[in-house]
C-alpha positions as a Markdown table, in Angstrom:
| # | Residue | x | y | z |
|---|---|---|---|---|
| 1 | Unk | 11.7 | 88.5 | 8.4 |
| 2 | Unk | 13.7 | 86.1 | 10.5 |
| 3 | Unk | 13.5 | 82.1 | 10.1 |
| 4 | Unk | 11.8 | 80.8 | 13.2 |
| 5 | Unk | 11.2 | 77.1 | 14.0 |
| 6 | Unk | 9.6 | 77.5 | 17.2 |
| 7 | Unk | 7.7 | 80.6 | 19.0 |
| 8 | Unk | 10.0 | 80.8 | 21.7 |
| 9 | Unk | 13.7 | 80.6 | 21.7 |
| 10 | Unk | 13.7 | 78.6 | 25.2 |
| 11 | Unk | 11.8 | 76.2 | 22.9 |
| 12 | Unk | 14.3 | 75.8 | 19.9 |
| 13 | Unk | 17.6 | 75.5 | 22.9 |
| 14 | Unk | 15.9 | 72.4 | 24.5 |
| 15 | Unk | 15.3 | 70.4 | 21.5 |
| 16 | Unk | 18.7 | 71.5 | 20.0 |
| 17 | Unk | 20.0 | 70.2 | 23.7 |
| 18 | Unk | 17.6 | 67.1 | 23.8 |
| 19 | Unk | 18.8 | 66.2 | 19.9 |
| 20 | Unk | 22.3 | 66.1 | 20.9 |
| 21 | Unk | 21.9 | 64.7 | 24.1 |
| 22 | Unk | 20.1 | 61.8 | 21.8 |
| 23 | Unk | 22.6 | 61.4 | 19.1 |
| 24 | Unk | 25.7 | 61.3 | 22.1 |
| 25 | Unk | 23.4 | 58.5 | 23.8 |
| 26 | Unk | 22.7 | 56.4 | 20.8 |
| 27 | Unk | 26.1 | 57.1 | 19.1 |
| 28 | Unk | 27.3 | 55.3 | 22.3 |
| 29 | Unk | 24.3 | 52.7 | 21.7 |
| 30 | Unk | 25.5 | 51.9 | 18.5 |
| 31 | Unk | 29.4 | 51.8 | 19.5 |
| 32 | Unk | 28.2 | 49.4 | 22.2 |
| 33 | Unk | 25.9 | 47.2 | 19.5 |
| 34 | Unk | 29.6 | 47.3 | 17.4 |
| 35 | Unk | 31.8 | 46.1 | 20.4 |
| 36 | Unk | 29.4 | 43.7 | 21.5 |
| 37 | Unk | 28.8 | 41.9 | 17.8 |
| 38 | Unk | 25.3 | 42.3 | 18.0 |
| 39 | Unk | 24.6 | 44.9 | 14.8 |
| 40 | Unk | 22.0 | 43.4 | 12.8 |
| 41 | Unk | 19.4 | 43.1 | 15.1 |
| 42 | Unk | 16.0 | 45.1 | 15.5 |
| 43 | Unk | 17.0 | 47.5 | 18.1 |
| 44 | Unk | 20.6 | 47.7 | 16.3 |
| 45 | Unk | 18.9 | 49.1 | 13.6 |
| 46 | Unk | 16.0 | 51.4 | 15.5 |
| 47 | Unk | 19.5 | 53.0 | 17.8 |
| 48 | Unk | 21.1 | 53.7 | 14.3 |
| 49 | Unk | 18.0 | 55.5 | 12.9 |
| 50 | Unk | 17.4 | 57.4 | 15.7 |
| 51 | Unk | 21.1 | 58.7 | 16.0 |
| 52 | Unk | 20.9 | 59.8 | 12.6 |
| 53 | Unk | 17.6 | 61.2 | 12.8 |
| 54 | Unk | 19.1 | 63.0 | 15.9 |
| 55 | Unk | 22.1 | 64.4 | 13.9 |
| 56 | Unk | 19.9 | 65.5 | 11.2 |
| 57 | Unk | 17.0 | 67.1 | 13.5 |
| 58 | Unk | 19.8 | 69.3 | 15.1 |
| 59 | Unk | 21.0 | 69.9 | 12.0 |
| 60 | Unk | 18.1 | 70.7 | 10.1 |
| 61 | Unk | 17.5 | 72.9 | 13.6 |
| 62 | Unk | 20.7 | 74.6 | 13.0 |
| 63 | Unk | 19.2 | 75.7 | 9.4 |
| 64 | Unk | 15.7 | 76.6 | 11.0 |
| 65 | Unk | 14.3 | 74.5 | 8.6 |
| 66 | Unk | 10.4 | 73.4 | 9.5 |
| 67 | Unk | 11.6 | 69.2 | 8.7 |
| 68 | Unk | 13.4 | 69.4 | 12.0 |
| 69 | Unk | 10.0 | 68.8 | 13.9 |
| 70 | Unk | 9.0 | 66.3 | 11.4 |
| 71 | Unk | 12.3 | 64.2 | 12.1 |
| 72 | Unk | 12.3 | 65.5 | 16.2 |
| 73 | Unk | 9.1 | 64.2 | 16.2 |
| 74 | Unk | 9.9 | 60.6 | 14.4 |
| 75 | Unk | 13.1 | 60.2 | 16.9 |
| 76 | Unk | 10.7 | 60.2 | 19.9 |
| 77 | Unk | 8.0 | 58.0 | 18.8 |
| 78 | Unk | 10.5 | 56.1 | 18.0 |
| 79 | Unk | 12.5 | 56.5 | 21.0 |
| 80 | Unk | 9.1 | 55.7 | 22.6 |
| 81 | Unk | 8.2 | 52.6 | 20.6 |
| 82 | Unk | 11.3 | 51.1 | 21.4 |
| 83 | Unk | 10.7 | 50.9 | 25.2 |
| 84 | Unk | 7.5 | 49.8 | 25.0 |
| 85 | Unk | 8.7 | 47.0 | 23.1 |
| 86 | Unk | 11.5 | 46.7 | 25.4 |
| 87 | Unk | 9.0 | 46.3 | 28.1 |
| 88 | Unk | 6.5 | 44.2 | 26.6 |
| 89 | Unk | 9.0 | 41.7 | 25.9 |
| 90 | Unk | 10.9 | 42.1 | 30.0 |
| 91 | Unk | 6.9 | 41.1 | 30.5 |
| 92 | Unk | 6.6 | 38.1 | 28.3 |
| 93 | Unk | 10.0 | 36.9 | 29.2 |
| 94 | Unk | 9.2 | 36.6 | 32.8 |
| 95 | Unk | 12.1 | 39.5 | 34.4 |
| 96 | Unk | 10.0 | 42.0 | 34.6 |
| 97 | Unk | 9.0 | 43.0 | 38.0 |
| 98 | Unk | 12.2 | 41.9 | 39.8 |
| 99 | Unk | 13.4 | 45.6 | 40.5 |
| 100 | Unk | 11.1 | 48.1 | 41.9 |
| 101 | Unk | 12.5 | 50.6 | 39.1 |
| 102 | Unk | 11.0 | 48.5 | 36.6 |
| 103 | Unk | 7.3 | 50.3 | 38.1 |
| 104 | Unk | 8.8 | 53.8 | 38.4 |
| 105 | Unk | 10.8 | 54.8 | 35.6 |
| 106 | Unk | 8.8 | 54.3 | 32.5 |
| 107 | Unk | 6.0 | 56.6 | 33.4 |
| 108 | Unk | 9.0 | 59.0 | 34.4 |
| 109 | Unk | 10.7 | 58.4 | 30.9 |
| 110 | Unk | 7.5 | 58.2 | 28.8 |
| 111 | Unk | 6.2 | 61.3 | 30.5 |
| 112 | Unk | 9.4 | 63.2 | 29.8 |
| 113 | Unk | 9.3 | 62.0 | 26.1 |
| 114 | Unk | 5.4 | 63.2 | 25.4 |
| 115 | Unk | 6.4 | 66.7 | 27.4 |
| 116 | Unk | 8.8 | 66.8 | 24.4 |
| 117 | Unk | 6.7 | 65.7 | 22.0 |
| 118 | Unk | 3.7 | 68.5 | 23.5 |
| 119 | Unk | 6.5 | 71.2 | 23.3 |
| 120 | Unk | 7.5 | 70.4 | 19.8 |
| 121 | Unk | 3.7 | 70.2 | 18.4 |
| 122 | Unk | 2.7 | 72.8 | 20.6 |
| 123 | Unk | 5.1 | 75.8 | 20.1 |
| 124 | Unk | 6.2 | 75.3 | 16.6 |
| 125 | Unk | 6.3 | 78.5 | 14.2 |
| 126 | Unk | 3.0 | 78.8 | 12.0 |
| 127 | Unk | 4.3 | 81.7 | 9.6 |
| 128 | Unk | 2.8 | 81.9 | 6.4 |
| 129 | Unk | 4.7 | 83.8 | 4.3 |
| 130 | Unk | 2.0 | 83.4 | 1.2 |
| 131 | Unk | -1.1 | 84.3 | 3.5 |
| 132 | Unk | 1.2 | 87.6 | 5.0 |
| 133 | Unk | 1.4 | 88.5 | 1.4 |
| 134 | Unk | -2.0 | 88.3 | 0.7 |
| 135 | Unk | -3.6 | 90.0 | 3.9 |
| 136 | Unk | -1.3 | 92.6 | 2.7 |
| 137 | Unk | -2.7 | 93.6 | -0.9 |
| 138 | Unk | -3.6 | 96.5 | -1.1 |
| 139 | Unk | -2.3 | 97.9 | 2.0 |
| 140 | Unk | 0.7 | 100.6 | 2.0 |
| 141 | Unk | 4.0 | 99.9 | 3.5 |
């Protein structure tokens, strides 16, 4: 029987395609964070553990190992956490508001990321292999 991480293969492209577009984004994050001296601060830290929870994911996808929802899923609540944070302190800072993209593109990107998150939960592979061999007892091949 063939390893599957997701029902549908459509599935497992897009978050192999979403994972790497993730680790390019926040390997570039992080080079950024390097250039710019600013390494050991909160969202430093979250952009380097989502970059290797990125790697690892598509990785762990690569395997068709069941963890690679686990740490998909981890990436985009964090992913997720972070720009609510982001926003929450644009808001108490006073600068939020100043562009009119500041109203449109969070729903955009938050609805994008649950889509993802939906997808993931949704579609993954439920095979049993211990319940298969037990509905089959007794049964002739």
């Amino acid at each position: 029987m063939k390893k599957k991480v997701f029902k549908y293969k459509f599935i497992y492209w897009i978050a192999l395609l979403v994972n790497l577009f993730f680790f390019i984004a926040f390997g570039f994050g992080i080079y950024n964070r390097i250039v710019l001296n600013s390494i050991f601060d909160l969202y430093s830290v979250i952009i380097f553990i989502v970059a290797i929870l990125s790697v690892l994911s598509s990785l762990l996808l690569i395997k068709k190992n069941n963890l690679s929802i686990l740490t998909f899923s981890i990436s985009l609540v964090l992913i997720s956490s972070m720009i609510a944070f982001s926003i929450i302190k644009a808001i108490f800072e006073g600068y939020y508001g100043n562009d009119s993209l500041d109203y449109i593109m969070p729903p955009i990107i938050y609805s994008i990321l649950f889509g993802l998150l939906f997808l993931i939960i949704k579609y993954k592979s439920n095979n049993d292999h211990f319940q298969l061999e037990i509905d089959q007892i007794g049964q002739e091949e």
